[in-house]
LOGU-512639 format. One record per residue (C-alpha): residue in three letters; residue number from 1; x, y, z. Coordinates in nm, 3 decimals. Example, Ala and Ser with C-alpha at 12.3 -4.5 7.8 and 13.67 -1.06 7.14 Angstrom:
BEGIN
NODE   r   k      c1      c2      c3
NODE ALA   1   1.230  -0.450   0.780
NODE SER   2   1.367  -0.106   0.714
This chain:
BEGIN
NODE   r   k      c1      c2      c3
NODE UNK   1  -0.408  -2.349   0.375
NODE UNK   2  -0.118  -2.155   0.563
NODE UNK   3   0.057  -1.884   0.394
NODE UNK   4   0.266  -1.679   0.605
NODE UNK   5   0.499  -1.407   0.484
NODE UNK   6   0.724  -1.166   0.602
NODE UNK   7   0.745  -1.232   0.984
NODE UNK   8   1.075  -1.074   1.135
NODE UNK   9   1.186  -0.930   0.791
NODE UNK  10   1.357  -0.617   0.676
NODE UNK  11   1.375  -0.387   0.366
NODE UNK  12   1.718  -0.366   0.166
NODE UNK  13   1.827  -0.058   0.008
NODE UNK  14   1.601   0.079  -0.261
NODE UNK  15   1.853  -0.033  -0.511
NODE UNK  16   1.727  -0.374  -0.489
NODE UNK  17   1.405  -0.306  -0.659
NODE UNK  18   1.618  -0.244  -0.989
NODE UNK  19   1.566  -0.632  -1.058
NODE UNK  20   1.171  -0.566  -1.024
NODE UNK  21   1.137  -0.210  -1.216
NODE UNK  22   1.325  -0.376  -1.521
NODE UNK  23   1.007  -0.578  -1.582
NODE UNK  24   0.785  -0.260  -1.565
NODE UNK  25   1.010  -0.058  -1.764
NODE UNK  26   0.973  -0.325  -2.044
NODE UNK  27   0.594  -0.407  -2.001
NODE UNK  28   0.460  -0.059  -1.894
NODE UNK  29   0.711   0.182  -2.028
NODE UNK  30   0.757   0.401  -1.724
NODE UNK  31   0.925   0.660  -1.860
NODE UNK  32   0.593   0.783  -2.053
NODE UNK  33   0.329   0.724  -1.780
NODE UNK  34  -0.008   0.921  -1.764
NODE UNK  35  -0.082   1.138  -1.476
NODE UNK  36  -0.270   1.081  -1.248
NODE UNK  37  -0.575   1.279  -1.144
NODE UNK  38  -0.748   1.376  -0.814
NODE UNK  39  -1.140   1.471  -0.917
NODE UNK  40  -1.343   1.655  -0.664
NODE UNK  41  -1.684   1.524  -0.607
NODE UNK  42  -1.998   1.668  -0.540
NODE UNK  43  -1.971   1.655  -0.188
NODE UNK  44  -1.639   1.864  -0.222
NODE UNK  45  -1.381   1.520  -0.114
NODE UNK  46  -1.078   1.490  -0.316
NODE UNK  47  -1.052   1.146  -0.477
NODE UNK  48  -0.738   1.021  -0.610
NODE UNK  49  -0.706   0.825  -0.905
NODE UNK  50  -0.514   0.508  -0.806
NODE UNK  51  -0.584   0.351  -1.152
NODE UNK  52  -0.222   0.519  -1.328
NODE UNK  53   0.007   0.491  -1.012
NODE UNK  54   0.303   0.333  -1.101
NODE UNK  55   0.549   0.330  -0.826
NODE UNK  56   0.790   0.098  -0.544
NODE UNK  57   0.795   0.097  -0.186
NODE UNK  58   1.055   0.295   0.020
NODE UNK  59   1.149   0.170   0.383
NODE UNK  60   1.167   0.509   0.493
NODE UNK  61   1.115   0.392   0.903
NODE UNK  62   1.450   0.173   0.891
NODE UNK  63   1.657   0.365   0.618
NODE UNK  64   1.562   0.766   0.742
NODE UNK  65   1.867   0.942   0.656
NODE UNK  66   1.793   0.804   0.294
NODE UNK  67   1.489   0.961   0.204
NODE UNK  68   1.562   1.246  -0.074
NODE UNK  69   1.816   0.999  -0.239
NODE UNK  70   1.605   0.746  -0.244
NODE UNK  71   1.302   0.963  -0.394
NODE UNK  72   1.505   1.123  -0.641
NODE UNK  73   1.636   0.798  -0.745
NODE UNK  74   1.259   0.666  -0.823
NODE UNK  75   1.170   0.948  -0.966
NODE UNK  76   1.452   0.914  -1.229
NODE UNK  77   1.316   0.576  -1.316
NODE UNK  78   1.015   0.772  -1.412
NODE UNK  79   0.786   0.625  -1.122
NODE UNK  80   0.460   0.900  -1.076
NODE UNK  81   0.445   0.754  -0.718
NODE UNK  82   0.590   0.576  -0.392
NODE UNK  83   0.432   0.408  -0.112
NODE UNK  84   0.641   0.483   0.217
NODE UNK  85   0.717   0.262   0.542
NODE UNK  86   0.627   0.457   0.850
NODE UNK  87   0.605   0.374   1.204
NODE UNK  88   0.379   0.478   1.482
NODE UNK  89   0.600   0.337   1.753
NODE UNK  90   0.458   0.067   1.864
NODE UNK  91   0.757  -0.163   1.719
NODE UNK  92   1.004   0.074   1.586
NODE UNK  93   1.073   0.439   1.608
NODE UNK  94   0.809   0.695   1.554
NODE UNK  95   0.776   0.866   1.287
NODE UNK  96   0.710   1.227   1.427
NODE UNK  97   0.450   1.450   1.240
NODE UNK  98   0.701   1.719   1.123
NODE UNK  99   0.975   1.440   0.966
NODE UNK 100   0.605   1.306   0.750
NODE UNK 101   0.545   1.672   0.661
NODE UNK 102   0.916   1.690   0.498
NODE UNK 103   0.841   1.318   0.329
NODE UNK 104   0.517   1.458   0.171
NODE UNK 105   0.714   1.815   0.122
NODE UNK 106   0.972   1.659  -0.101
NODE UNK 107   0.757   1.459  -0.274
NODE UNK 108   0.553   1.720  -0.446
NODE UNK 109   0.868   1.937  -0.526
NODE UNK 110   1.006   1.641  -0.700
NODE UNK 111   0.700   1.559  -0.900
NODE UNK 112   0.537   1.258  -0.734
NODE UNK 113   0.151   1.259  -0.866
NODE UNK 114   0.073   1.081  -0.542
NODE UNK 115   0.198   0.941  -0.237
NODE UNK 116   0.080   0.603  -0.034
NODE UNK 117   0.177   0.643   0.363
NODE UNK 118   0.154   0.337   0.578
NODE UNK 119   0.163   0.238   0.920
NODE UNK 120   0.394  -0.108   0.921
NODE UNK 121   0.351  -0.168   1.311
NODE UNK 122   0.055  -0.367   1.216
NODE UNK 123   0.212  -0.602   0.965
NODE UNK 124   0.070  -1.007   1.061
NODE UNK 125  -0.169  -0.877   1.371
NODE UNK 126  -0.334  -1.139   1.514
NODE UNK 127   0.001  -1.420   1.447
NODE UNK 128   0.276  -1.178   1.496
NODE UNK 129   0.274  -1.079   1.882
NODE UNK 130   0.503  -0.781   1.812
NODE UNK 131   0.211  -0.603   1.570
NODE UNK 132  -0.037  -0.375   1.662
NODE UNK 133  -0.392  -0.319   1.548
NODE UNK 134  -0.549  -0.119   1.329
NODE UNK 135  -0.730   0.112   1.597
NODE UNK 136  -0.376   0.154   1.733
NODE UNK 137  -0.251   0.250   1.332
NODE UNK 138  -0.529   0.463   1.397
NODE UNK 139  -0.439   0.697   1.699
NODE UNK 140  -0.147   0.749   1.487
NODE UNK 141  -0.291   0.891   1.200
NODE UNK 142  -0.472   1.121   1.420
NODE UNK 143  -0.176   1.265   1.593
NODE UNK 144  -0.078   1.354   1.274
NODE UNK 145  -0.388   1.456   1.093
NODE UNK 146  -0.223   1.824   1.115
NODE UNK 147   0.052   1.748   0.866
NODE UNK 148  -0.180   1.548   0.647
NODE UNK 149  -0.489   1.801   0.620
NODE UNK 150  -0.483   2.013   0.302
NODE UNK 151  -0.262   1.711   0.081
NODE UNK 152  -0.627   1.541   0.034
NODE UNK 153  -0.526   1.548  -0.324
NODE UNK 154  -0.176   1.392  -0.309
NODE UNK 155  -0.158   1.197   0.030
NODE UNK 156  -0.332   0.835   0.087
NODE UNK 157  -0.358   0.676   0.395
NODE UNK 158  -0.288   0.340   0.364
NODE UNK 159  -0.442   0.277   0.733
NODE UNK 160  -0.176  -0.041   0.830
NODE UNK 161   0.032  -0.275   0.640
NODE UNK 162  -0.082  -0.643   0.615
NODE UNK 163  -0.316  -0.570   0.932
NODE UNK 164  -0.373  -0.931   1.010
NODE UNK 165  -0.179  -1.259   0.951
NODE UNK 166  -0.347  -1.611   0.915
NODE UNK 167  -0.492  -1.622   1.256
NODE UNK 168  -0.831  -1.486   1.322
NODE UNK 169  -0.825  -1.277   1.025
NODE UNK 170  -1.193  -1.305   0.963
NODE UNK 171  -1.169  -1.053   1.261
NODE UNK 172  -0.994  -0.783   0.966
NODE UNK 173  -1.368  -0.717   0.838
NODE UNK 174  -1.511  -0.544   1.129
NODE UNK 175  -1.181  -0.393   1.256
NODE UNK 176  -1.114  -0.285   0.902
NODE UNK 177  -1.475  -0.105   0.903
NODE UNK 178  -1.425   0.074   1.226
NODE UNK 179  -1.102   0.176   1.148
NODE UNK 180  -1.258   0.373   0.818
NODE UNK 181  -1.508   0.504   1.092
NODE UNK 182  -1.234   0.623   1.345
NODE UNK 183  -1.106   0.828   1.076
NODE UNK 184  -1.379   0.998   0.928
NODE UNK 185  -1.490   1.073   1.234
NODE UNK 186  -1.203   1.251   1.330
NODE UNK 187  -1.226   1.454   0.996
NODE UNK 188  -0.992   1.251   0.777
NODE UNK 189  -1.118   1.345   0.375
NODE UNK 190  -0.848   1.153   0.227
NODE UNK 191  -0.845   0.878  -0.034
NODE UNK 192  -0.818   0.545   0.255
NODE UNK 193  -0.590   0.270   0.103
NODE UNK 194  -0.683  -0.089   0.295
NODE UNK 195  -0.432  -0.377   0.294
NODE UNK 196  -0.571  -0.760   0.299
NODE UNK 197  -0.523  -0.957   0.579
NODE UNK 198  -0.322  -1.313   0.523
NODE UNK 199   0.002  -1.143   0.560
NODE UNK 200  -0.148  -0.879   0.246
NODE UNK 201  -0.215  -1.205   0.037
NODE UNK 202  -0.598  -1.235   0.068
NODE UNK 203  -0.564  -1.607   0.042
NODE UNK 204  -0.849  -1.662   0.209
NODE UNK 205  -1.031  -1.379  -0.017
NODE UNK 206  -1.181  -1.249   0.293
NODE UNK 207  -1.105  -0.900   0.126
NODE UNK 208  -1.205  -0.970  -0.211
NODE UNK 209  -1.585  -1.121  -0.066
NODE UNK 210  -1.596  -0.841   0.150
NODE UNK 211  -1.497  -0.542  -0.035
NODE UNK 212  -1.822  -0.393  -0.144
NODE UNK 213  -1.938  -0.361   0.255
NODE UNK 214  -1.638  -0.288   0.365
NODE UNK 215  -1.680   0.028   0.089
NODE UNK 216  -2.022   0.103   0.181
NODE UNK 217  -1.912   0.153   0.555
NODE UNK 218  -1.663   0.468   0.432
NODE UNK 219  -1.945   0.777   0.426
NODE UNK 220  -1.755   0.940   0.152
NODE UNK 221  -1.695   0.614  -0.080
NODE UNK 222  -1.330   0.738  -0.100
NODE UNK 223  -1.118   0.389  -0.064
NODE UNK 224  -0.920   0.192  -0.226
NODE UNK 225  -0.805  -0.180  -0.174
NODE UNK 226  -0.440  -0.325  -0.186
NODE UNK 227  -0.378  -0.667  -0.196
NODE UNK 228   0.027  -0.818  -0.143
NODE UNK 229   0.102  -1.048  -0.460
NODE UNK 230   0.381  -1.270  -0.357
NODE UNK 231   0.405  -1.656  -0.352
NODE UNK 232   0.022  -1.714  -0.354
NODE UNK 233   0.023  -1.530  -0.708
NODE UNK 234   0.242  -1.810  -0.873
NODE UNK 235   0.035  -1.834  -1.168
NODE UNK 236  -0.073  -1.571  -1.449
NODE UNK 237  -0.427  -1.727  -1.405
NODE UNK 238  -0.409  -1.673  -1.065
NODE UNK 239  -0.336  -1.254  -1.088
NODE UNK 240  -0.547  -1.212  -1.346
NODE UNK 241  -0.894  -1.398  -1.149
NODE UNK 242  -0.774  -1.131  -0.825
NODE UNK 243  -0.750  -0.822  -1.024
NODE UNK 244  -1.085  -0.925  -1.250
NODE UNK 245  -1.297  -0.996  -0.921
NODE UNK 246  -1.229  -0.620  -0.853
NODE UNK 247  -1.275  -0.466  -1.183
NODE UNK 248  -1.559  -0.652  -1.274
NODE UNK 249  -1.769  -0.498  -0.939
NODE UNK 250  -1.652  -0.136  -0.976
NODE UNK 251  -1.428  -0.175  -0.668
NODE UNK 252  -1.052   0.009  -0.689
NODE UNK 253  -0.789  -0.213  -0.630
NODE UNK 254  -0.391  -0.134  -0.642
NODE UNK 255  -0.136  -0.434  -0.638
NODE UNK 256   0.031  -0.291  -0.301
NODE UNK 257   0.358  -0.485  -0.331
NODE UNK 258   0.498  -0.798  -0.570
NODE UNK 259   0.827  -0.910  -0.611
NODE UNK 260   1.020  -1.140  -0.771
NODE UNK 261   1.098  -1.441  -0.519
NODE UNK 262   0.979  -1.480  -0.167
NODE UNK 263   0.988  -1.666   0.095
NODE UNK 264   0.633  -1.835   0.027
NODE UNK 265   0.713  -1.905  -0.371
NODE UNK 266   0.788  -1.782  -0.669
NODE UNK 267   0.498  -1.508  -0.779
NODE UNK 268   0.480  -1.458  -1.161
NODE UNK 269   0.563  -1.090  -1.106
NODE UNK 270   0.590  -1.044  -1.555
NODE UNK 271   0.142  -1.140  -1.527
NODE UNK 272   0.150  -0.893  -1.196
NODE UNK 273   0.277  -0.618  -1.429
NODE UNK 274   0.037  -0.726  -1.739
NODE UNK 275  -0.291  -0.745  -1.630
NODE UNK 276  -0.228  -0.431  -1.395
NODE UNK 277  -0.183  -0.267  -1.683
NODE UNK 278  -0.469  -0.409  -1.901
NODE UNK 279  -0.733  -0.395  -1.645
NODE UNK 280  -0.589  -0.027  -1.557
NODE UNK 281  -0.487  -0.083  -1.205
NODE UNK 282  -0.170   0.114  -1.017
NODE UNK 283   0.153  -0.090  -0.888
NODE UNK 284   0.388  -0.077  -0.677
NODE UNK 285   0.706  -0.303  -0.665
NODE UNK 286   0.845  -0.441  -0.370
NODE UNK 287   1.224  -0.377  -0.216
NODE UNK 288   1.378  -0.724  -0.186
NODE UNK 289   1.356  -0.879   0.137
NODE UNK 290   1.590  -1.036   0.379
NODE UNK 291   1.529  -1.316   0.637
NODE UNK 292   1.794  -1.267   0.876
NODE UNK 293   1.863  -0.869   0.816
NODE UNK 294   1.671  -0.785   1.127
């Protein structure tokens, strides 16, 4: 099977998730969400509660003179949370340490419970020549760290986006592991966000077979997985066997992005927004994408 997604693409403006957030506004009822709560273990690490975040993704990397409007705007759809584009550099421009520190900055004064930060450069590694790897995501994070330390109970780090496309993505397991390692090693507390490989889609469920090792290798048990629910999710049977795999082992999983149509089918986005919120999972709706905007 071949499912490939989002090569070459580009966000629209935040307005087009309107057609998305009208389904969650109906099914979930944004506008009275619960908070969400970061508990502090034993060991003293701050771990956020993914299970209530409601929220939409904002291409902050290509659209960077749009970021309080577009925050405000989500916020006034009641959304408790966005997950933002960023780039390390590799294959657009770098998001510098101080303009993250304004992202996360504005978020809390505007009310956010949390916020999801990714690295995009890695979207499709391994099929897309143009991404970069997960070690690389990493390097990033660390030049950073200094704008990220303290915000353990608001920021995750959602290491790359859709680190590995169909091509050798059994090789996501062990990079996926080591990339956990890099960061705790270099002092990183937060709550870790990984993305499946497949282009995100996980047809290949090399994320959902793996999870529990690929939790055991993080020290401080403080992860969360994501998996991309586009044209692969076409059915409400479908959804609803992903999300139950998870919940039924313990495991946290967040639906990282779903839309409406895509270039790989037609997901059944109204059983994306049901069983996240019967089985207690967090959300985030996708901007709309364009082929030939890039």
């Amino acid at each position: 099977m071949r499912v490939k997604t989002k090569m070459g693409k580009k966000w629209l403006s935040i307005l087009c998730t309107v057609v998305f957030l009208l389904n969650i506004l109906f099914i979930a009822n944004v506008t009275n969400l619960p908070k969400v709560g970061a508990a502090t273990s034993n060991d003293g690490v701050v771990k956020i509660d993914t299970s209530t975040l409601i929220g939409t993704n904002h291409a902050h990397c290509w659209y960077r003179d749009k970021l309080e409007t577009a925050l405000r705007g989500i916020r006034s759809w009641g959304m408790n949370s966005v997950r933002v584009v960023l780039s390390n550099g590799y294959r657009w421009t770098k998001i510098p340490a101080s303009e993250v520190a304004n992202i996360i900055s504005l978020s809390r004064s505007l009310g956010f419970r949390a916020i999801v930060l990714e690295v995009h450069d890695t979207t499709g590694y391994g099929e897309d020549g143009a991404a970069c790897s997960l070690a690389q995501a990493v390097e990033y994070w660390k030049e950073i760290k200094s704008v990220l330390e303290g915000n353990e109970d608001f920021v995750i780090i959602n290491i790359g986006n859709e680190p590995y496309g169909n091509n050798n993505y059994q090789n996501w397991i062990n990079d996926t592991k080591n990339a956990i390692k890099a960061l705790r090693d270099a002092g990183f507390k937060h709550t870790i966000m990984v993305d499946a490989p497949n282009w995100g889609q996980d047809w290949s469920n090399t994320m959902r077979d793996n999870a529990q090792s690929i939790m055991e290798a993080d020290p401080l048990r403080n992860l969360v997985f994501s998996i991309h629910m586009y044209g692969v999710y076409n059915t409400a049977s479908k959804v609803e066997e992903y999300i139950k795999s998870f919940v039924e082992k313990g495991l946290p999983l967040v639906i990282g992005e779903f839309g409406h149509q895509h270039t790989d089918g037609d997901p059944d986005e109204e059983a994306i927004v049901r069983y996240a919120k019967q089985y207690k999972i967090g959300e985030f709706s996708d901007a709309q994408w364009n082929e030939n905007s890039r």
